[in-house]
C-alpha positions as CSV (number, residue, x, y, z in Angstrom):
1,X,36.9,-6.9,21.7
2,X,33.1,-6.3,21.4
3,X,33.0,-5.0,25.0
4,X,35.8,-1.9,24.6
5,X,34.2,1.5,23.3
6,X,34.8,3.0,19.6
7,X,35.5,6.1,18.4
8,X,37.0,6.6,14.9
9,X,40.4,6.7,13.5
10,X,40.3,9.8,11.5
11,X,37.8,12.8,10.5
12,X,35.9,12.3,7.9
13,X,33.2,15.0,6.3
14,X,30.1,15.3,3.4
15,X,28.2,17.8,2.5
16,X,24.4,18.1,2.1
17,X,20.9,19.6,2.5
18,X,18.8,19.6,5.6
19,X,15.4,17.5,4.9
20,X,13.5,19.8,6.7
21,X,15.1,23.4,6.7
22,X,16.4,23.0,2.8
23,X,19.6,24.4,4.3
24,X,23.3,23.4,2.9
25,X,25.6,21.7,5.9
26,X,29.2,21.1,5.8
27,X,29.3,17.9,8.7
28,X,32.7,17.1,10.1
29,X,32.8,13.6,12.4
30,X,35.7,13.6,14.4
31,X,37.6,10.8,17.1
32,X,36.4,11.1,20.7
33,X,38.4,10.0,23.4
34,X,36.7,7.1,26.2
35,X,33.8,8.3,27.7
36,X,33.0,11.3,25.8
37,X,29.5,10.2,23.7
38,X,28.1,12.0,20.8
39,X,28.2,15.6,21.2
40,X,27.4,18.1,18.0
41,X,29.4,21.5,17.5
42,X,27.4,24.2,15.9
43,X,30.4,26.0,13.6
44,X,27.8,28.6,12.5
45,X,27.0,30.3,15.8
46,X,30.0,32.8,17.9
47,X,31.2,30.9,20.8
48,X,30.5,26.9,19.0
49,X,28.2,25.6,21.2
50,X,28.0,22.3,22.4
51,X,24.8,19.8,22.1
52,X,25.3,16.5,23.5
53,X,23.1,13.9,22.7
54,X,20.8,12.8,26.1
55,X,17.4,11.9,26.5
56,X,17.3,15.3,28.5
57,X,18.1,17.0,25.6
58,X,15.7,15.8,23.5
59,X,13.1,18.2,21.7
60,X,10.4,18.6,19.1
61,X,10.0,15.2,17.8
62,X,7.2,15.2,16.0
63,X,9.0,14.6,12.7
64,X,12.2,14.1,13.6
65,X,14.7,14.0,16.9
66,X,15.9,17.5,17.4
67,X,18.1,18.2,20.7
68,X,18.8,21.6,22.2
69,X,20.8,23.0,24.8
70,X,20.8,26.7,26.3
71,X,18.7,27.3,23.5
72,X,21.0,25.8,20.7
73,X,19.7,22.7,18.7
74,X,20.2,20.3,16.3
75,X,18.0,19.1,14.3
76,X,16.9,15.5,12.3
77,X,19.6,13.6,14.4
78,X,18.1,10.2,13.4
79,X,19.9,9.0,10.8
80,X,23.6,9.5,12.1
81,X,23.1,8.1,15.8
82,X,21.4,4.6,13.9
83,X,24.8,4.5,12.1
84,X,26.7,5.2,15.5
85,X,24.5,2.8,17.2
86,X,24.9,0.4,14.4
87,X,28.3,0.2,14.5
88,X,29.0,0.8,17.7
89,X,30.2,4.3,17.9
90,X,30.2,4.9,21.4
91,X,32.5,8.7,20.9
92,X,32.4,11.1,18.4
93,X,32.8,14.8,17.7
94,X,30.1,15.5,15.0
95,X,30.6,19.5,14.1
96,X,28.0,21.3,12.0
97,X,27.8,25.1,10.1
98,X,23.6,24.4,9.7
99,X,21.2,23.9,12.5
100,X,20.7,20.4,10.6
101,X,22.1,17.0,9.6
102,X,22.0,16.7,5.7
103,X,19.3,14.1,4.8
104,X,21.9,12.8,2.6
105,X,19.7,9.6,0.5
106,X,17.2,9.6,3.1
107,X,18.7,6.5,5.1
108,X,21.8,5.7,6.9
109,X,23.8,4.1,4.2
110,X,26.1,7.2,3.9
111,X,27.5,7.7,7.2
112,X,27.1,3.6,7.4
113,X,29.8,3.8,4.7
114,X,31.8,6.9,5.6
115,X,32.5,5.3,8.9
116,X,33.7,1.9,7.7
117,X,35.5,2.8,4.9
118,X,36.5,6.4,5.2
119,X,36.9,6.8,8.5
120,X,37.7,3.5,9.7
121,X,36.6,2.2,13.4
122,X,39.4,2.4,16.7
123,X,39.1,0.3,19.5
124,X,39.5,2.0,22.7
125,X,40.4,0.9,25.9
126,X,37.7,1.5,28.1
127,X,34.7,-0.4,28.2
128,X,31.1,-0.3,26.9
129,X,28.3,-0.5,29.8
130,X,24.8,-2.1,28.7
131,X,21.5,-1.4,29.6
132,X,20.1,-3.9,30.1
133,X,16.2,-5.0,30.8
134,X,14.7,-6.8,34.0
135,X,11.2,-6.8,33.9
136,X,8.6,-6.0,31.3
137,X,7.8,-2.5,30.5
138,X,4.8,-1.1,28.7
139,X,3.9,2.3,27.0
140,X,1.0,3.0,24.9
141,X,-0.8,6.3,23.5
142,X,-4.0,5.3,21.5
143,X,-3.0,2.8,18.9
144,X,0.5,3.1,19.1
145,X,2.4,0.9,21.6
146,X,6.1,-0.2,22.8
147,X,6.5,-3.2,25.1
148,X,9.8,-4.4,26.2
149,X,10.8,-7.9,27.6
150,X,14.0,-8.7,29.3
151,X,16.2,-11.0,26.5
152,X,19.9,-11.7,26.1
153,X,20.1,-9.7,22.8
154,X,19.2,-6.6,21.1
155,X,15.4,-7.9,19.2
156,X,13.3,-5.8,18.0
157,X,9.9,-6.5,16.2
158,X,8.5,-3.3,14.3
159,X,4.6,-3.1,12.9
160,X,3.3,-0.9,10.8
161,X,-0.2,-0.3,9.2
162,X,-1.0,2.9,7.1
163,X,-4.0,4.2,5.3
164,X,-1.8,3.4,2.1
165,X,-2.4,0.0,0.0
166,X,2.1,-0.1,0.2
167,X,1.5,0.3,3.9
168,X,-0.7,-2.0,5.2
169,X,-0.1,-4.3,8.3
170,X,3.7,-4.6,7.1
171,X,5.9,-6.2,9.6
172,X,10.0,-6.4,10.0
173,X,11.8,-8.5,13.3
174,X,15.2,-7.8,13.6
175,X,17.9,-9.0,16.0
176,X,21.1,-6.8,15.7
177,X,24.2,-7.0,14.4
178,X,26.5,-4.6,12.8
179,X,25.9,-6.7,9.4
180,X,22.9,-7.3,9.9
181,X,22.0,-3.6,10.6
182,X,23.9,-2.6,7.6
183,X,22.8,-5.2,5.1
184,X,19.3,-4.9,5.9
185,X,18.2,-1.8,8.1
186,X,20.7,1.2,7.1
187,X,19.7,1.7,3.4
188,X,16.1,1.7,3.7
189,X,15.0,5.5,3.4
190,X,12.5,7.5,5.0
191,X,9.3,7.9,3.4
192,X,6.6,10.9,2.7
193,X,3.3,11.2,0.9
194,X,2.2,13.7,-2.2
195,X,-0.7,14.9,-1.0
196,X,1.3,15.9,2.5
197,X,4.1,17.8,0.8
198,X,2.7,21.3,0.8
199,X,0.8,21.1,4.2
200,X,4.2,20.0,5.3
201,X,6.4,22.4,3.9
202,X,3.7,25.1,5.2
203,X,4.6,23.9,9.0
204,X,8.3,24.0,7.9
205,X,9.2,20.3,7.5
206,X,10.3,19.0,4.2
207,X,11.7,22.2,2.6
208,X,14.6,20.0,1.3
209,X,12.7,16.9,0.9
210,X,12.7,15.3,-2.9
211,X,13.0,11.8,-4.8
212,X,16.9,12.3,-3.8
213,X,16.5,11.8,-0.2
214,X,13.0,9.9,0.3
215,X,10.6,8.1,-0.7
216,X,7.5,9.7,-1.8
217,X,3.9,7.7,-2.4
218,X,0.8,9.0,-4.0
219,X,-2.6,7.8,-3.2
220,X,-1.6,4.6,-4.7
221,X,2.4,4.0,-5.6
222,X,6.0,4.6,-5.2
223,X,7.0,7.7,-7.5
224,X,10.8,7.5,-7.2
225,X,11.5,6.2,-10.4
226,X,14.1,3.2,-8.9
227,X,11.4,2.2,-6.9
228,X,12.1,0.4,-3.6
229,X,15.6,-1.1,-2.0
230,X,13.5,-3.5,-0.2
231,X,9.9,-4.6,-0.4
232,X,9.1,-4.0,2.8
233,X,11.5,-0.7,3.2
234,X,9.2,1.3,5.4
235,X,9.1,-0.9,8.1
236,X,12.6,-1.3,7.9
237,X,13.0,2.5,7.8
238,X,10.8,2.9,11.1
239,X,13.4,0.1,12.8
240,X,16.2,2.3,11.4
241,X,14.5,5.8,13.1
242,X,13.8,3.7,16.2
243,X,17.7,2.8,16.7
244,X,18.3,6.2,16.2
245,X,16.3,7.0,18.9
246,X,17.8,4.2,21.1
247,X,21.0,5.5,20.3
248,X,20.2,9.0,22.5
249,X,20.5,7.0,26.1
250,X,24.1,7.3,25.3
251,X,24.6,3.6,25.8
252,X,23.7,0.0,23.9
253,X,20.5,-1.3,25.2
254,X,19.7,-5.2,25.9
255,X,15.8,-5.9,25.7
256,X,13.4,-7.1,23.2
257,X,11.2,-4.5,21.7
258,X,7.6,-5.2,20.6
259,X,6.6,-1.7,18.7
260,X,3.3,-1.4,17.2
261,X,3.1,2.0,14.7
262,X,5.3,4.1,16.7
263,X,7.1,7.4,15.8
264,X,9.5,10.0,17.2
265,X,7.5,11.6,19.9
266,X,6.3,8.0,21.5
267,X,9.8,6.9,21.1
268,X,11.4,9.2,23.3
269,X,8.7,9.1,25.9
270,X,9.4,5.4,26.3
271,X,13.1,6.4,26.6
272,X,12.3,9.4,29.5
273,X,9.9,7.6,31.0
274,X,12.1,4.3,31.2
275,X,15.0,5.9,32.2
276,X,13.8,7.7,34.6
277,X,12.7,4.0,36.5
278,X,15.0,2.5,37.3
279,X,13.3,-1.0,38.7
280,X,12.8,-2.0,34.8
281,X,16.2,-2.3,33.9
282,X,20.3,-2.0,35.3
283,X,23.3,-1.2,34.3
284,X,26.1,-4.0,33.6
285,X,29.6,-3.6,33.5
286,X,30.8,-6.2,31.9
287,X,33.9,-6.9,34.3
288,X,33.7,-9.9,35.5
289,X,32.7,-13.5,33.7
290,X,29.6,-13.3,35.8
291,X,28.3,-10.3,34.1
292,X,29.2,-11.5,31.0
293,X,26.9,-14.5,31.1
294,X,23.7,-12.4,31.4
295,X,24.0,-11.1,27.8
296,X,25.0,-12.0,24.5
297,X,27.9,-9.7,23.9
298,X,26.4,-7.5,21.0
299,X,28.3,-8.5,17.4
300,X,29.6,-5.1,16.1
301,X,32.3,-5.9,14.1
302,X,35.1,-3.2,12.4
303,X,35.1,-2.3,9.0
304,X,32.7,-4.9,7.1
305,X,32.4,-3.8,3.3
306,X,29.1,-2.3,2.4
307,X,26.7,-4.2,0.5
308,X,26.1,-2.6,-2.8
């Protein structure tokens, strides 16, 4: 059952604000058939256009994963492929009447729990094809670094170290599951600091950022007045971007990942860069029983009840 794609079984829709642009979306996910992958529908603009996610179609990720095509794009993407990828939502219609997915609480909980329990998850007939690592693979740009190993299994090992007493040399290593990713990577939220907010909003990030949808930090502490969902939630958040990013090669990926303060922008150059060579990993179909020996077939389970 693990190895057969997912859509959904019905539509399911929220309403929110764009983190970034401040704008109000009305988001529709629909059920795609075998095949199809995530593509977004911009409602807003004459003629729909369609943006599917690929690593071609990646833009402007310095803070967040935009994609474009013909000159259409969505924007702040993140969030909803790390619940797609964490449940293993391999098809999906996701239409749009805002250039940007709403930042919702600032994590993945929300469309965690829309799919599951609104929406419900269909198994399809056709079946999933892994990427999968063969030989260790290496990117680095200054201090920040990704290194992959071949494994049987999704791992990946996240570190962190801010100029921020919360922030320093905090660590997470996670090897996936669908309950695991739930329970312990899709509520942690994304994060932002005070003394940022106004340079930020300046450059035209953040216009619909507040202590509703992230995290914010002054020189010295958390100001959200619940405080944190998880001691170590910013690491965990950074684990939950990352999968997000993962999630725009369109198919599950088997590797261990070794990420040392990464962000958006490295992220996808990784994903370009390994893509584009092709002697650092393959493609299985798992067919036969041979191929199904080389990996641990990826836990994704159905409709497991979110953890309050």
């Amino acid at each position: 059952m693990e190895l057969r794609q997912r859509t959904l079984n019905k539509e399911i829709s929220c309403t929110g604000i764009g983190l970034h642009t401040g704008k109000k979306v009305n988001l529709n996910i629909k059920p795609a058939p075998a095949d199809f992958g995530i593509r977004f529908i911009r409602k807003d603009i004459p003629g729909n256009p369609v943006i599917s996610v690929k690593p071609q179609n990646v833009v402007e990720t310095d803070r967040a994963t935009n994609i474009c095509n013909n000159g259409y794009k969505v924007q702040t993407i993140e969030h909803l492929m790390a619940a797609f990828y964490g449940l293993g939502i391999d098809n999906a219609i996701v239409e749009m009447d805002a250039p940007e997915v709403p930042a919702m609480d600032g994590s993945a909980a929300s469309f965690v729990f829309m799919i599951q329990q609104q929406a419900g998850i269909r198994i399809q007939n056709a079946l999933k094809r892994f990427i999968v690592i063969k030989r260790r693979f290496k990117i680095q740009k200054d201090d920040r670094l990704i290194k992959i190993y071949p494994s049987k299994e999704l791992k990946i090992e996240y570190y962190i170290d801010f100029e921020h007493p919360l922030l320093r040399n905090q660590s997470y290593k996670f090897t996936f599951s669908a309950v695991r990713f739930t329970k312990e990577i899709s509520r942690a939220r994304t994060f932002g600091f005070l003394h940022e907010v106004e340079a930020l909003k300046k450059m035209g990030f953040a216009k619909g950022g507040s202590l509703d949808n992230a995290i914010v930090l002054d020189r010295f502490r958390v100001l959200n007045p619940e405080g944190l969902r998880f001691e170590d939630e910013f690491v965990r958040h950074k684990i939950l971007d990352f999968m997000g990013d993962l999630a725009t090669i369109g198919k599950p990926i088997i590797g261990r990942f070794v990420i040392k303060k990464s962000g958006h922008s490295l992220n996808h150059s990784m994903l370009k860069k390994l893509i584009s060579s092709r002697s650092y990993w393959k493609l299985l179909s798992p067919e036969t029983e041979k191929d199904l020996k080389e990996i641990k077939i990826p836990v994704f389970g159905i409709n497991e009840p979110v953890p309050a």
